[in-house]
N, C-alpha and C positions, 0 to 999 in steps of 0.2 A: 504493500500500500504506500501511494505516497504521502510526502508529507504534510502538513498545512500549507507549510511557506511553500511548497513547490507548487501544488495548486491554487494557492494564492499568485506567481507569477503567470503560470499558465492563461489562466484569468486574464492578468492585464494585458499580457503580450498578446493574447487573442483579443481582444479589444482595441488596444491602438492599432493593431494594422486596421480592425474593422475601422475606426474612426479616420484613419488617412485616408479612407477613401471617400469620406461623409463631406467634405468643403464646408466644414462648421454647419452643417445642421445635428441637431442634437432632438433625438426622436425620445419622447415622453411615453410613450402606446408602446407595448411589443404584442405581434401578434403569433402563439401558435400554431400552425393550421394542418390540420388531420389525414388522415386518407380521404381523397375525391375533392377535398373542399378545396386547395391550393390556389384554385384560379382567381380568387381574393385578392391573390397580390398582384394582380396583373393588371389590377385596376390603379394599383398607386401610379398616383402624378408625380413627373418629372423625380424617376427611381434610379437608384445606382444599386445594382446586382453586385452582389457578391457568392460565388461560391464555397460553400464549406470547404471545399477540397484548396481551395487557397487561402482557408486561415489558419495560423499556427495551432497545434492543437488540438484540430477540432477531427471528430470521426465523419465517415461516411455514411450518408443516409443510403439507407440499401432496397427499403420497401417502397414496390410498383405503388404509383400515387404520391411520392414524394420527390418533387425536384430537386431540394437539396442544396437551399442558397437562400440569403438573406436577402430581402430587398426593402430599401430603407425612402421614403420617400413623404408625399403629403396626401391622405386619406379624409374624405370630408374635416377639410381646415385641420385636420391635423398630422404632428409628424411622428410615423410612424416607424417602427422597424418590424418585418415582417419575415416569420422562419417560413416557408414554403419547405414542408419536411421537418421530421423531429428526429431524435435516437431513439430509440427501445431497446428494453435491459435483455427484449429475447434475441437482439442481432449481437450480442457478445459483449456487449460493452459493461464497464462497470454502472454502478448510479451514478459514479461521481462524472462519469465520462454523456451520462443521459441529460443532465442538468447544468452541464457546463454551459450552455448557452445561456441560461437563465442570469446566471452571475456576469457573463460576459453583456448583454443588454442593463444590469444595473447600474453598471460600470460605465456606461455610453448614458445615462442619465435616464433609462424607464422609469419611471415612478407607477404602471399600471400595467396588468398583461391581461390580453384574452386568449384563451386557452380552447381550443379546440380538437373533437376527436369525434371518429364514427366508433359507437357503442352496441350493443344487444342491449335490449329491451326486456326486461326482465318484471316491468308490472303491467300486469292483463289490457290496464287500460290503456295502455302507450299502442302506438300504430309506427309502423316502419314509415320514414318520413316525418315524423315529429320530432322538433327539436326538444329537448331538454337543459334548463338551467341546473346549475348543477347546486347543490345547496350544503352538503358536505360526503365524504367518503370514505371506504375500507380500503386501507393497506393492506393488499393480500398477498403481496409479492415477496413474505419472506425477508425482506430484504427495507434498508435505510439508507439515501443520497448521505445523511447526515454522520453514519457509524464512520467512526476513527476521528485523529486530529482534527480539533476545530481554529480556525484560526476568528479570532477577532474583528477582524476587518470585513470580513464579509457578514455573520451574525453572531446572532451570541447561543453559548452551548445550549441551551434549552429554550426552542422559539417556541412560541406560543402556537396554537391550531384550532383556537375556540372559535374562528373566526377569519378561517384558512380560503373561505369562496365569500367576498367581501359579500355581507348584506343587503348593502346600500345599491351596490352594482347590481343584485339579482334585483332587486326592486323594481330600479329603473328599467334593466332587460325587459321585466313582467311587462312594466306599465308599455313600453313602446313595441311591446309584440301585440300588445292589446287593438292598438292603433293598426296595424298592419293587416289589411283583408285576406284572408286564408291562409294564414300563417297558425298553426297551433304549435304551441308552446308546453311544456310540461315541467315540473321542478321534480326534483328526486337527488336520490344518492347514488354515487357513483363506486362500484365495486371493481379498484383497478388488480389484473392479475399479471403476471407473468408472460404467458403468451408462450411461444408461438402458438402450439394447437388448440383449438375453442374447444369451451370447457365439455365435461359429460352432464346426463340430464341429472345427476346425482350431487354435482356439485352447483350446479346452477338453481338445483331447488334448496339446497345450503345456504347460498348468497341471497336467495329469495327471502329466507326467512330468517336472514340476519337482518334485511332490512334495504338489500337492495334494492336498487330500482334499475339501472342497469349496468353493464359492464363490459370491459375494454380491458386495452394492452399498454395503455400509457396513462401520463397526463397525471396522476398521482405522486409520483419522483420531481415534476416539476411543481406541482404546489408547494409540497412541502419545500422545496430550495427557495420559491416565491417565499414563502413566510420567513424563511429564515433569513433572507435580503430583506423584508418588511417593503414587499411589493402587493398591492393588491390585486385581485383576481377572481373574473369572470371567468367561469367555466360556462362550456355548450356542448355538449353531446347531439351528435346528429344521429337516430335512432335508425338502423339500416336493416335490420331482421327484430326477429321477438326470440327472446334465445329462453323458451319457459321450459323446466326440466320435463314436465309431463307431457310435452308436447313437439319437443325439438325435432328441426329437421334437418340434414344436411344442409351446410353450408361453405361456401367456398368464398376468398376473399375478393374476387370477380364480382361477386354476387354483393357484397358490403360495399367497395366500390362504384360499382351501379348504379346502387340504393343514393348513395352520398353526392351524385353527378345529378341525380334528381332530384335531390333537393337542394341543392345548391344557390338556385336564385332565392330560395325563401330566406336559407343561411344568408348570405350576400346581404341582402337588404338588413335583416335586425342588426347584422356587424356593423353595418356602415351607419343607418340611425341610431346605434348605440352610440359609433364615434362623436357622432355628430353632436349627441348629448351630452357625452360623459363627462362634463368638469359640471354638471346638473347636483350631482348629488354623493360623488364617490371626492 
């Protein structure tokens, strides 16, 4: 494992090259974005791309649906920095190597993230195609971004989690999906797991009745390093099957991707009226 101070440099030196390449814009918003939904970024004005694969540091994103590059730019009047592709702890990497972007964005001045991902649907009432807020979550992955050396500068040994998917942010989500015609929205708990293979109907009726609502391969390792930098955080789950243990059906990641291509203009719109609001109440 390495050290604090080592991953505390890793950190900034993946950071200043990001920033030499910004011309003094200093992006406040980081955004997430999941399998299928990526096309997000393609929308920021006047954007400087960067690829992972040319910042010091950083891993390669390796799953279909993620292009695997940051693009930083201005998103309804605001300025943003945008992951197109995330890490997952089931393509080999450690947590601390999943979460490294989180820390390297705090560093470039985020003060807020939205956090996105395609999920299974795990309560009866949810439909594939419905978005979800996400309102808190299980750690199922075994595993902590935060175990070993903590260094200082980035947060402190025991961050807070009472309050890990900002409130304030779901609120305003609710209130401006309200607004928006045929968009259904959902709140729930997010049960993140390990991954790669989707779960059995045995363990999915487990998660069911711990309380979740639905469940995914990521996004969990990056909260918790959000809290521990004291960034706030929108979660969205974009719901692409019903993963319910009594009733599971094959599925293929083809099939999740699809799912998240079509709902994609609905996502689209509440992200960008989210932007458009968010110094409203968060």
């Amino acid at each position: 494992m390495q050290t604090a101070e080592t991953y505390r440099q890793h950190i900034q030196e993946a950071a200043a090259f990001v920033k030499e390449k910004l011309n003094d814009l200093q992006p406040s918003i980081g955004l997430i974005l999941g399998s299928g939904l990526g096309d997000l970024g393609n929308e920021v004005e006047q954007s400087t791309i960067i690829p992972y694969a040319e910042i010091p540091h950083f891993p390669a994103s390796t799953v279909a649906g993620h292009a695997g590059q940051f693009v930083i730019g201005t998103l309804e009047g605001q300025t943003v920095i945008v992951m197109q592709g995330r890490f997952h702890y089931y393509e080999g990497y450690t947590m601390q190597q999943v979460v490294l972007p989180v820390y390297v964005m705090k560093q470039l001045g985020v003060e807020q993230l939205v956090i996105t991902n395609a999920a299974g649907g795990m309560n009866p009432s949810f439909q594939p195609g419905n978005l979800m807020l996400i309102t808190d979550h299980l750690n199922m992955t075994g595993d902590h971004p935060l175990i070993g050396p903590n260094h200082p500068e980035l947060g402190q040994r025991f961050p807070d989690m009472s309050a890990a998917y900002c409130p304030k942010a779901v609120e305003l989500a609710s209130q401006i999906s309200d607004e928006i015609e045929g968009l259904t929205v959902q709140q729930g708990l997010y049960a993140g797991i390990t991954g790669p293979a989707y779960l059995t109907p045995a363990e999915l009726t487990m998660l069911a009745k711990l309380g979740g609502d639905a469940v995914g391969m990521s996004t969990v390792p990056e909260v918790i390093a959000a809290s521990h930098a004291d960034l706030r955080v929108l979660g969205i789950s974009c719901i692409t099957d019903m993963a319910i243990g009594e009733e599971l059906e094959p599925l293929t990641h083809e099939q999740v991707v699809a799912v998240a291509n079509e709902t994609k203009p609905k996502f689209m719109k509440l992200v960008r009226a989210y932007l458009a609001r968010s110094t409203e109440r968060t």
